[in-house]
N, C-alpha and C positions, 0 to 999 in steps of 0.2 A: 738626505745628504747632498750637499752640495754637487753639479758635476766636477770641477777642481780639486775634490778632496781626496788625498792619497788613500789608497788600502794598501796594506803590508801584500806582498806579493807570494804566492805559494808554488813548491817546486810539485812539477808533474813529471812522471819518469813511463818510459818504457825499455824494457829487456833485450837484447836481441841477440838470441835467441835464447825465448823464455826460459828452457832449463836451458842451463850450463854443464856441461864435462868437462872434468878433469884435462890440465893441460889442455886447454884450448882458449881462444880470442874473442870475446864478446865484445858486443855496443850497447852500452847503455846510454839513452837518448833522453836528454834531460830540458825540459822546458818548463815554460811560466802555466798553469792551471788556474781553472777559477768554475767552479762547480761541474767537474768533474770533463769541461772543455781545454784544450788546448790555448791558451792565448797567444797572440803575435806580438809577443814582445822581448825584446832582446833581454839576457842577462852576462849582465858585467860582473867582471873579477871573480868569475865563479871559484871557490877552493873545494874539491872532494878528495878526502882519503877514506882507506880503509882500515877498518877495524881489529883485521886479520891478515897479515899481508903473505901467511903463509897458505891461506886461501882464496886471497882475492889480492890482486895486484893492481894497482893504475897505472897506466902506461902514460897516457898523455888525453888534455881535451881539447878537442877541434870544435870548429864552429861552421856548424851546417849551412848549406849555401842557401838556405830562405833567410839566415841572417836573426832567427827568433829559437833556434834550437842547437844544444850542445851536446856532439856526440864523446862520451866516455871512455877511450876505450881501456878495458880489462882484460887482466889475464886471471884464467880461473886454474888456479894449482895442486888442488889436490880436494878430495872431498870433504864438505862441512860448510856450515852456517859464518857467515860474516857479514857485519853491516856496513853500507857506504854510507860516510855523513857528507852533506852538501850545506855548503853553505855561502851567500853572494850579499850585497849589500841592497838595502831593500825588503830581503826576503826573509823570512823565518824559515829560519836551518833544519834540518828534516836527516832522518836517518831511515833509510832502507835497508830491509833485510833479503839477502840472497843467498840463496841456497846452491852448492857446486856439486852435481851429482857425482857417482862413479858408475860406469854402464861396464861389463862385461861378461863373457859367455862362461867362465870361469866360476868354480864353487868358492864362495867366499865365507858362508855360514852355514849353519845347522840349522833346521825348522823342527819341529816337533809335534805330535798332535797325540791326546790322548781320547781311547773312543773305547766304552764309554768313562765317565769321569765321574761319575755321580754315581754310587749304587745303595738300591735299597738293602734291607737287611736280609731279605727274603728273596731277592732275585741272583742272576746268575753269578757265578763268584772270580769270574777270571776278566781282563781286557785286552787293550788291544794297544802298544804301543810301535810311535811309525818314526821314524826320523829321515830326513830329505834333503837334500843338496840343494841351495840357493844361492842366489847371486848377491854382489851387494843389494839391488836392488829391491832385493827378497822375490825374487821369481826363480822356478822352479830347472834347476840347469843340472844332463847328466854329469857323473863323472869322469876324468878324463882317463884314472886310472884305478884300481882295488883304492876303499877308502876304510879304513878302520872309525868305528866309532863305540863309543865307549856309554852304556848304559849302568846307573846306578842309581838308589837310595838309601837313604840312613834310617828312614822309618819299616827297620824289616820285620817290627812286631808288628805294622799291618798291612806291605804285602810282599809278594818275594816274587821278584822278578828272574824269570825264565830262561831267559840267555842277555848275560849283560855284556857282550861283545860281539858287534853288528857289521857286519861288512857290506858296503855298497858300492859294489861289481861297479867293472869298467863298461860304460853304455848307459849304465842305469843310474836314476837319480834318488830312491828311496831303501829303507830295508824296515822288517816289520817283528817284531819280535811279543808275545804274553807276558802279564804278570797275575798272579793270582793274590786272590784277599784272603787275607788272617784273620784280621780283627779290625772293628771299629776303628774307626778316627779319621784324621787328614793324612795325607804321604805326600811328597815331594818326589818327584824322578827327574835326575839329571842325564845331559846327554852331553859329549863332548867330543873332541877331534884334534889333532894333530893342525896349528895352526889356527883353531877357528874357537871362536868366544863359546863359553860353554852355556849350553839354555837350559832352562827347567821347565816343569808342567806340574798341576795340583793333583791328585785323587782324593776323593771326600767317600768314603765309605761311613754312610752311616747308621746311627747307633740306636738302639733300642727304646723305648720308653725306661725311666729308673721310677723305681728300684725291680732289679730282676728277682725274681722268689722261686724257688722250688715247690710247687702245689705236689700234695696225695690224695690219688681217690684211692678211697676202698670200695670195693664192688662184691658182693653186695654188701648191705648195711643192719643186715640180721642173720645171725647161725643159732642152729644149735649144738649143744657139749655133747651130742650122742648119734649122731647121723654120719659124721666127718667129712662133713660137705667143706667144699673149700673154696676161698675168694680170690681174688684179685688187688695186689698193691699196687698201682701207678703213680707215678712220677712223672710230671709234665715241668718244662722251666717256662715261663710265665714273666713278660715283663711287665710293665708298673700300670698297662688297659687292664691285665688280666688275659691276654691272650697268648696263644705260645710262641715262644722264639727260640731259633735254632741257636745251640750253644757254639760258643766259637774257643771251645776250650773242653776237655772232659774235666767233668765232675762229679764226682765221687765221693759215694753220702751212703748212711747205714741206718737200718728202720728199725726202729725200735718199740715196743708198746709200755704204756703203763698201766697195772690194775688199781681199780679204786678203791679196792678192798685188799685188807693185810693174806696173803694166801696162808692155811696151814702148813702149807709146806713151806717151809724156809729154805730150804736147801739152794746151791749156790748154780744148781745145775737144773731147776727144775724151772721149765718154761713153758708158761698159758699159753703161748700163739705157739707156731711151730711155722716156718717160713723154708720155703725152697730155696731162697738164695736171698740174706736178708744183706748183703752187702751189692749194690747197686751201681752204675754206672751212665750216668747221658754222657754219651758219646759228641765229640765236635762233630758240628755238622748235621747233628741231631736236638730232638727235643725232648723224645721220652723214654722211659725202662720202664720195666714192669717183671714184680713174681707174684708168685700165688703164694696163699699162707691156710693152714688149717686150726683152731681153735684146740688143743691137748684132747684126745679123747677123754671121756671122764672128767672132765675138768668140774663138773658140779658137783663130785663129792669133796672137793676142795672149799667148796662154799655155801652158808648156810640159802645164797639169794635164791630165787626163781630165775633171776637174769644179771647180769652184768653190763655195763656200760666201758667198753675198751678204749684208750685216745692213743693213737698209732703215731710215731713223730720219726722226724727225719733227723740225721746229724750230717752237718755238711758242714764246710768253709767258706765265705764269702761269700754266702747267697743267703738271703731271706729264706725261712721255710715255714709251709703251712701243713700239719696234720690235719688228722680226720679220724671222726671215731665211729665205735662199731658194736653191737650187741651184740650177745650170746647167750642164749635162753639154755637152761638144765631142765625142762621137761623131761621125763623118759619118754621120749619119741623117737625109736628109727627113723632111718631114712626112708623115705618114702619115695617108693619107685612109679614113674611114667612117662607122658610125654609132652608133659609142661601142666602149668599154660607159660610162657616164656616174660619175662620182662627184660627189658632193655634199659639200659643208660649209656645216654650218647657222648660219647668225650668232645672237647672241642680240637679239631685238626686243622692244618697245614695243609692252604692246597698247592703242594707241590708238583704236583704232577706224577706224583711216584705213588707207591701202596702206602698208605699210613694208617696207624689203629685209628679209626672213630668211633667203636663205640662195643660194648662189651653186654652180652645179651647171658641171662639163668635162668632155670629152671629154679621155682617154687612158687608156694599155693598157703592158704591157710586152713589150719584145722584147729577143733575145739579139745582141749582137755582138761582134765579135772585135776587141780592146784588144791594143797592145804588151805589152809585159812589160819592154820593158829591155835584153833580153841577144840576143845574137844567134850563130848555130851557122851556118857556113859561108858568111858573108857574109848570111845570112840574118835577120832579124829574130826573136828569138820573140814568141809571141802565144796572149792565151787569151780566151776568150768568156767575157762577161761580161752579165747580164741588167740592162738598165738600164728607166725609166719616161721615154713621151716621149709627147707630145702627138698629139692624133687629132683633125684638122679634118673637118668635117663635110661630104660631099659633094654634101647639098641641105638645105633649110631641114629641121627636124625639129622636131617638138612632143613634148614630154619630160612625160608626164602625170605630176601631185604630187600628194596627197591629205593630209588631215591626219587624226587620231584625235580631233580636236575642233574640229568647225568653228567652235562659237562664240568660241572663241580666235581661230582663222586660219582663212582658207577659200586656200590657193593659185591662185595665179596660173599656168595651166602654163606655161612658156618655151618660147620660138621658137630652137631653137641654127640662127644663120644659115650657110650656106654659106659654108663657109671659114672659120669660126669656132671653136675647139676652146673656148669659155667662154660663160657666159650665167648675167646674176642673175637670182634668181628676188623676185617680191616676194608678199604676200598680201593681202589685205582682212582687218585684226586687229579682233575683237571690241573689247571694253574688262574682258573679265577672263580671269583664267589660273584654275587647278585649281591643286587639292592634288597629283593623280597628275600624273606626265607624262606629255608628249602627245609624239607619234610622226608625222615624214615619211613613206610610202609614194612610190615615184619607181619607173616604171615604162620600163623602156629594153629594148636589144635581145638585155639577158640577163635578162630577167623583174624580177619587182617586189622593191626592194629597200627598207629599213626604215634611218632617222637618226632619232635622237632631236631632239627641237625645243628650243628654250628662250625661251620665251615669260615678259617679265617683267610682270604687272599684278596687278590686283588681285584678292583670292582668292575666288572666286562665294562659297563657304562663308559666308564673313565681312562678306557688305553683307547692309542693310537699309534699307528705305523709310524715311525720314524727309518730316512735311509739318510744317507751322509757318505761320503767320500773318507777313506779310512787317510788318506794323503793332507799336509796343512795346506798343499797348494794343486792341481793340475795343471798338469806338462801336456801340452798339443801335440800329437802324435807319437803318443806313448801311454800304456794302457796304467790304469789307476786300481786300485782296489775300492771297491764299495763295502759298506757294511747295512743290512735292516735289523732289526729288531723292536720289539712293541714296546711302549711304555706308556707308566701310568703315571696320569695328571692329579693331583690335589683337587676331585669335586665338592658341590659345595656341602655335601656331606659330611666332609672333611674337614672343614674348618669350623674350628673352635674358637670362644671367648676367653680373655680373660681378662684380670683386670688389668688396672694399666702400669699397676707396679710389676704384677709379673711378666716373665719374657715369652715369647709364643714358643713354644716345645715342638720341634722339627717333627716330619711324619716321618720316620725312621723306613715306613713301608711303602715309600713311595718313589717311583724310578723304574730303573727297566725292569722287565717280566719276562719269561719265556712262554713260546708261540701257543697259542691255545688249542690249537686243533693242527690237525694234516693239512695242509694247503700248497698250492703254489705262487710264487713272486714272481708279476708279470710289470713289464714297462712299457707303459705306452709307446703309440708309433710317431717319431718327433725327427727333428733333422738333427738334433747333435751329436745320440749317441746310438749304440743298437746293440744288443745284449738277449742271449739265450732264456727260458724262464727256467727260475729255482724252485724245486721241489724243497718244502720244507713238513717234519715232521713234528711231531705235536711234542710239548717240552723241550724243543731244540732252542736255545738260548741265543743264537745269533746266526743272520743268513750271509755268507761271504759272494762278492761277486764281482767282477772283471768288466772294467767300461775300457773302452777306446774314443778318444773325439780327434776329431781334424779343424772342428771349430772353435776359436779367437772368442771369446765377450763370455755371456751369462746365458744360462738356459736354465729353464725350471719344469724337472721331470716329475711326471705322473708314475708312479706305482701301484700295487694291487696287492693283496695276499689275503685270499680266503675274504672275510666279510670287512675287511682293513684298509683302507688307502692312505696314503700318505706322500708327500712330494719332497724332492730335492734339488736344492738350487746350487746349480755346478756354476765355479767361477774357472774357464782355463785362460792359460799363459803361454806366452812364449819370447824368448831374449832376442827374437828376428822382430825386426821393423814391422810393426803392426797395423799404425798408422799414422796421418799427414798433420800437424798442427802449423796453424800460423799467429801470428802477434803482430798487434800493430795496435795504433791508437785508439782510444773508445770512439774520440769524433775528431775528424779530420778537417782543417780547411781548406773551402774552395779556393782554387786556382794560387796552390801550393803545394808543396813537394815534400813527402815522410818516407820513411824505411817500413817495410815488415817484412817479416823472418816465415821459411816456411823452414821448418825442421820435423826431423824421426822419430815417433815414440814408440816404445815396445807397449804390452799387453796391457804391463801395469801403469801407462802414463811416464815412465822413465823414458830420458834421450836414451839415443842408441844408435851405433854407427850405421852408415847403409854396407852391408857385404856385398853388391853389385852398383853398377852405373843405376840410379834409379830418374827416370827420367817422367817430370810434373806438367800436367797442361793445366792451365789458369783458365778459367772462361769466367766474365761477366755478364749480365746479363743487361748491362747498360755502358759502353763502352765512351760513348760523349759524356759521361758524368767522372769514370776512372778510368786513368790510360793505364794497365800495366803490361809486362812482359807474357807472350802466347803464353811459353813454357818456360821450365829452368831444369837445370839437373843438377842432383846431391848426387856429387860422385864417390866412388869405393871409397871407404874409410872416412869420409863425412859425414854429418849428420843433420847440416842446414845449411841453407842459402837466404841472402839476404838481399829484398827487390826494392824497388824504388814504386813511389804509390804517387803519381801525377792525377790532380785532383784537377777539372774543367768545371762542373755546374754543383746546387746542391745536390742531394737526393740521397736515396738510401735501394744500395744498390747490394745485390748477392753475388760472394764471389764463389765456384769451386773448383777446388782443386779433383784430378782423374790424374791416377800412374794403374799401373799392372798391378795385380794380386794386392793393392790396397782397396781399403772401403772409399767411397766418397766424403770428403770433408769442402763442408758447406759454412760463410760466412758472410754474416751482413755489414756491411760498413757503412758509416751513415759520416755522410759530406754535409758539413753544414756552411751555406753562406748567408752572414749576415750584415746587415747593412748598420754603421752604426749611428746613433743619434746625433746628431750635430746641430746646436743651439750658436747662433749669433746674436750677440749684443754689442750696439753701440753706446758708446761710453761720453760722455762728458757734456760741454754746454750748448752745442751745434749751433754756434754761434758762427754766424761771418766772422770769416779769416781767424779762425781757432783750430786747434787739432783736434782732431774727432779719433777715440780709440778702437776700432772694432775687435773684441774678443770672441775668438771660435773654441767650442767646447763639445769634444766629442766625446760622448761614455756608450756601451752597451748594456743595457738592461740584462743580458746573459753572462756578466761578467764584472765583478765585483770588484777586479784591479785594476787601479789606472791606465791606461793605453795611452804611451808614448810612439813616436816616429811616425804617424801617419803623413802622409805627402798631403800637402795645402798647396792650392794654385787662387791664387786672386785676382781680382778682377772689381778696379774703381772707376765710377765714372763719375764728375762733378768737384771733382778736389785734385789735388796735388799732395802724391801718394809719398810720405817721407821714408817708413819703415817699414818691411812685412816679413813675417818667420814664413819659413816653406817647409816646414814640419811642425808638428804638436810636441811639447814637451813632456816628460815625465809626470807630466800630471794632466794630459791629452787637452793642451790651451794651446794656441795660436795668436798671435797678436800682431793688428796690422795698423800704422800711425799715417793718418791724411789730414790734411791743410782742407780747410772746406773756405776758399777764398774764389771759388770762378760761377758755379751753379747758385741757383735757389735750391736745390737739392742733390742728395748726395747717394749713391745707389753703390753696395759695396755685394758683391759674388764671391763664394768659397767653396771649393771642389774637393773634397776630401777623400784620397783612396788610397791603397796601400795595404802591408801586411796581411794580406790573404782575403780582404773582404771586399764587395760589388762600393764601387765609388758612391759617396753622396753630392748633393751642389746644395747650399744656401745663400737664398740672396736677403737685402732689408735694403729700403729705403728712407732716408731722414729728410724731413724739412730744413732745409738752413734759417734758421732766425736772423734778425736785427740786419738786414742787409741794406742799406742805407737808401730810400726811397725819397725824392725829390719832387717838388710841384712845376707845371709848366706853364704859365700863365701867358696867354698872346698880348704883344708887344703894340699897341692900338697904332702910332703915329706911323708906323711900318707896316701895318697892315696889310695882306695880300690876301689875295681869293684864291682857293685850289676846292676842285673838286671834293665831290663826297671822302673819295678812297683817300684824299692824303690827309698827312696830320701834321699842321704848324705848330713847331714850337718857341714861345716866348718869353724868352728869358729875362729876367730881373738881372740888374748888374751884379747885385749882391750874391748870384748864386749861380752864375754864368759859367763860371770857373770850372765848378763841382761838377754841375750835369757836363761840359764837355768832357770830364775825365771820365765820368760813365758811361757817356757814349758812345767814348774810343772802347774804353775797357771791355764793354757787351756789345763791340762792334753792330751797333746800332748809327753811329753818325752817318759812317754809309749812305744807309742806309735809308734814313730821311732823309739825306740831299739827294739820293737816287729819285725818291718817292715825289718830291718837290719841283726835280727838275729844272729846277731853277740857281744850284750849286753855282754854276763858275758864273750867272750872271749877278746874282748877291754877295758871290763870294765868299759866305756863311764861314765856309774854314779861314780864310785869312782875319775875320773878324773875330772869329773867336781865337786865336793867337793872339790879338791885340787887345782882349779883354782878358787873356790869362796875364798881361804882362800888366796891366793896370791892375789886376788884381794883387800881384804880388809888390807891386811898388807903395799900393796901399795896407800890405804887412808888412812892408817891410820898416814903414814909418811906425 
């Protein structure tokens, strides 16, 4: 690109001060840019308004005393977004956006936090909801008086909230209230106030694997019609793995059996099973019920079989259900009395942490007897012995020792099998997590110890972690906070499942928080932000509550403890007092010229904010010949910035900080750039004797894309006769200077170019003058004279006597040779040549 070629010019802006509050006077300082530098170049006719003038007002634009920068001044009127458009001739129009804070000590809204938010379907069933005083600014501010606030939801079939009216005392900025879970799904909870925008927060309780089904075991799965031994009916609810889940509703089902064979007895009241309680009940909050049932005494003289085949069914509403069937042998066999040998079947359980049935242990054995056949040899019946399984009632009470391969899963209950009794459930005291490996019954009877697999459904030790959090949306600095721990579990890779890619991945219903797994205590490391007693926690306790104080402003990230558990939490506090010092000023300054920067008050979270005392700032540089500014300044009561003046001497990049009382240090680099810029001269035209000769000076900077107008030009010719010269570059950074090249053989032209903030340049060039009109001098013979080596006779021809005198008068040379000669007043050389210019012109003139 040519240097003469214009570039559209681009507006650069700075703030002052960066944020704005309400009702107060800002400068916005608007100048020419060009990769991300300030340029020294004036703008004309600048027009800005705003966007918003019930936000942003323009008062008037002044014109900075470097003469290249336009200050704006604004009034900021209340808070909200508005944009200033700018726009000048030259430049492409630009719109900026600014932002007008509202800072005060004052509760202006509601926060909200919900802890926890997410639960699984098996973990603890209540939370924890917090609501808090804030400022506009959203930082966390007490109240000045009793506040009412108003808790609600419309999703109350899945949770119901505790106390929906919260009051947050005079001094204090939060109040904390529970809600407890129903049922699956999402909920919504509002919170709201007198004056103040109403907020909400999500809860996701969720849901089970589908389809949920009602399973029956029967226990055991052989009788016989003459012993009156008797089983067990259970009822587990079961979601769509096959595992159990607590009902969140009672459900209520009736068991029923069907015979596979037509009974003789028809009668309307006559019933093969016989049940203790054949109407049932899973209770909310629960998973299973269970009766016992007896087979009819006698029941084989009802039928011609050896055995029957029983299918036992549930009737229920809205649930899937699965039966189970069951045999019944008419052998004539009593009961047969002693003390085992025992079998077990283990149900699958819920480790809840509480007693739950796992698993149902009977007596019985097999023995042989002898069955018809059918046919019969001389009046005689045949018959053949047949090993059949029949119950074994216990002949005194018996304790049936159980053991488990992982007590913190399950620790068994041993059973009592009561006299006369061939069944007994067993239950356990279940931790609140399972394993990766499986865990193993040991059952010890009176054929030694024997091994059943368990199946224990919870959650996987591997895969929890301590989680603590601040039960508050925000901390308030000096003023105590509530904390909340409790464990949860993560999705390992266990956990995840494929599918294809049409179907959608199916939620882990059982996964989220958990309660504590053992006895333990919660401890907090030793750190400077906060300091807190330790928590005793007990095993199934669902959530650890706990009380923090801090005095410290920023972020800190605590270390905690609980039993084999660690886990950290990172506290963000606040507060609506001056926190700390911000400044603004240009990204790069020029040397040896004059900007504004703003040093103003931010609170905790980055928001302006008035000073409530005289605060008084010392400035120090760490190079003070590169930037002159002021030692200190003071933002006095009820301000929130002061704006300095930034006198720029050399380049460099120098650091500034600001120090006041009870703020942090605020450190900043400011980089001075001076640069020198390129200035090309060229002479123009035929540099011919006695012609004008044009010199054009052409200054660009390589750092800087926009034309550069108004630099100061100082010139300097020697050899010519100087007609014209600009003493500034124009709007497209040219200079033009016009000389007569009529006196030299050559022509020498100098350009010093400085101004607008940068270190001066000088360029010189030199031309030859062409075609200057060069003469012979040939000695005159009949006149001839003798001179020394050093002189030089010149001998003129009439014809051209004329010319060379005008030459050299004009190069004061005649002199010169008649000094050298010596001989002037005695030849008289100048009166002669008068009297040959006059011959010469009488012979033009004919």
């Amino acid at each position: 690109m040519p240097a003469y070629a214009q570039t559209t010019a681009e507006f650069g802006y700075q703030l002052h001060p960066e944020k704005l509050l309400e009702n107060t006077v800002g400068t916005l300082q608007i100048f020419v840019a060009s990769n991300g530098m300030m340029v020294p170049k004036s703008i004309d006719n600048l027009k800005v308004t705003s966007s918003d003038n019930s936000i942003i007002q323009i008062i008037n634009v002044e014109e900075n005393n470097n003469g290249y920068t336009k200050n704006v001044q604004i009034k900021a009127m209340k808070p909200g977004i508005a944009n200033i458009a700018l726009a000048a001739p030259g430049f492409s129009s630009k719109e900026i956006t600014l932002e007008v804070f509202n800072n005060n000590n004052h509760p202006t809204q509601i926060l909200m936090k919900i802890t926890p938010n997410d639960f699984p379907i098996d973990g603890p069933r209540f939370g924890y909801v917090t609501v808090e005083l804030a400022t506009t600014g959203g930082l966390p501010t007490i109240a000045p008086e009793d506040i009412t606030i108003k808790i609600e939801t419309p999703n109350k079939d899945t949770i119901s909230i505790r106390n929906q009216e919260l009051t947050i005392k005079k001094g204090e900025y939060f109040a904390i209230t529970e809600f407890d879970l129903i049922n699956s799904g999402d909920a919504i909870i509002f919170a709201s106030a007198e004056n103040m925008k109403k907020v909400s927060e999500f809860v996701k309780v969720r849901k089970p694997t589908d389809p949920l089904q009602v399973k029956l075991f029967v226990i055991p799965e052989t009788y016989s019609s003459y012993s009156g031994a008797k089983g067990y009916a259970i009822v587990q609810l079961h979601d769509g793995d096959g595992s159990p889940v607590k009902a969140e509703e009672d459900i209520h089902m009736k068991l029923g059996v069907e015979n596979p064979d037509v009974s003789i007895n028809t009668s309307h009241d006559f019933e093969e099973i016989q049940f203790s309680n054949q109407e049932l009940v899973i209770k909310k909050g629960t998973y299973s019920a269970y009766t016992t049932f007896t087979p009819r005494p006698n029941l084989g003289e009802f039928t011609t079989s050896d055995a029957q085949t029983f299918e036992m069914f549930i009737s229920t509403n809205n649930y899937l259900t699965e039966g189970a069937s069951f045999t019944v042998t008419h052998d004539e066999v009593g009961a047969l009395e002693g003390e085992g040998p025992s079998i077990t079947t283990a149900l699958p359980f819920l480790t809840t942490g509480e007693k739950e049935l796992i698993a149902v242990t009977y007596f019985e054995t097999d023995t042989v007897v002898s069955r018809k056949t059918g046919s019969s040899t001389l009046g005689t019946s045949d018959r053949e012995l047949v090993t059949v399984t029949v119950p074994v009632t216990a002949k005194q009470d018996y304790e049936i020792n159980f053991a488990s391969s992982k007590s913190s899963t399950v620790n068994p209950i041993n059973p009592i099998m009561k006299k006369g009794d061939n069944i007994a459930l067993v239950f356990g005291n279940t931790g609140t997590v399972a394993h990766d490996e499986p865990i193993s019954f040991y059952i010890t009877d009176n054929q030694g110890v024997k091994t059943v697999p368990g199946n224990p459904i919870g959650p996987i030790k591997e895969d929890i972690s301590l989680t603590v959090e601040p039960l508050v949306p925000v901390i308030l600095v000096g003023s105590e906070f509530p904390t909340i721990a409790y464990l949860l579990e993560t999705e390992g890779e266990s956990d995840t499942t494929t599918t294809d890619e049409e179907d959608e991945e199916e939620e882990n219903g059982r996964i989220g928080v958990t309660p504590f797994i053992e006895d333990s205590v919660l401890t907090l490391s030793a750190n400077d932000f906060v300091n807190t007693e330790p928590e005793i926690i007990k095993k199934n306790q669902p959530y650890v509550l706990l009380n923090l104080l801090t005095d410290e402003i920023g972020d800190a990230t605590l270390s905690f403890q609980a039993g084999q558990f660690e886990g950290t939490m990172t506290a963000t506090s606040h507060t609506t007092d001056p926190a700390e010092m911000h400044m603004s000023f240009a990204e790069n300054l020029l040397a040896n010229s004059e900007s504004l920067a703003t040093i103003q008050l931010l609170d905790s979270a980055g928001n302006p904010v008035y000073a409530k005392n005289d605060i008084l700032i010392k400035i120090v540089s760490n190079d003070e010949s590169v930037l002159e500014i002021p030692e200190e300044i003071t933002i006095k009561k009820g301000e929130y910035f002061n704006t300095i003046k930034l006198e720029s001497r050399d380049e460099g990049l120098i650091e500034i900080a600001l120090l006041s009382e009870d703020l942090p240090l605020s450190k900043y680099n400011i980089n001075i750039v001076d640069i020198s810029p390129i200035v090309s001269l060229d002479l123009l035209g035929g540099m011919n004797w006695n012609e004008r000769v044009e010199a054009k000076l052409s200054v660009t900077i390589p750092e800087i894309n926009t034309a550069l107008g108004g630099f100061d030009v100082e010139w300097v010719a020697t050899g010519g006769e100087i007609l014209q010269s600009d003493d500034s570059t124009n709007n497209e950074g040219i200079a033009i200077m016009n000389i007569l090249a009529n006196d030299k053989d050559t022509i020498s032209i100098s350009a010093t170019v400085s101004g607008n903030g940068f270190s001066s340049s000088t360029i010189s060039k030199t031309a030859q003058i062409l075609n200057i009109p060069i003469v012979e001098t040939p000695v005159e013979q009949e006149q001839g004279f003798m001179i020394n080596d050093s002189n030089m006779i010149y001998i003129i021809i009439p014809a051209a006597i004329g010319v060379v005198v005008f030459i050299l008068k004009r190069t004061e040379k005649l002199e010169i040779i008649t000094e050298k000669l010596g001989i002037a007043d005695k030849l008289n050389i100048g009166e002669k040549f008068e009297g040959i210019k006059e011959k010469i012109s009488e012979i033009r003139n004919r």
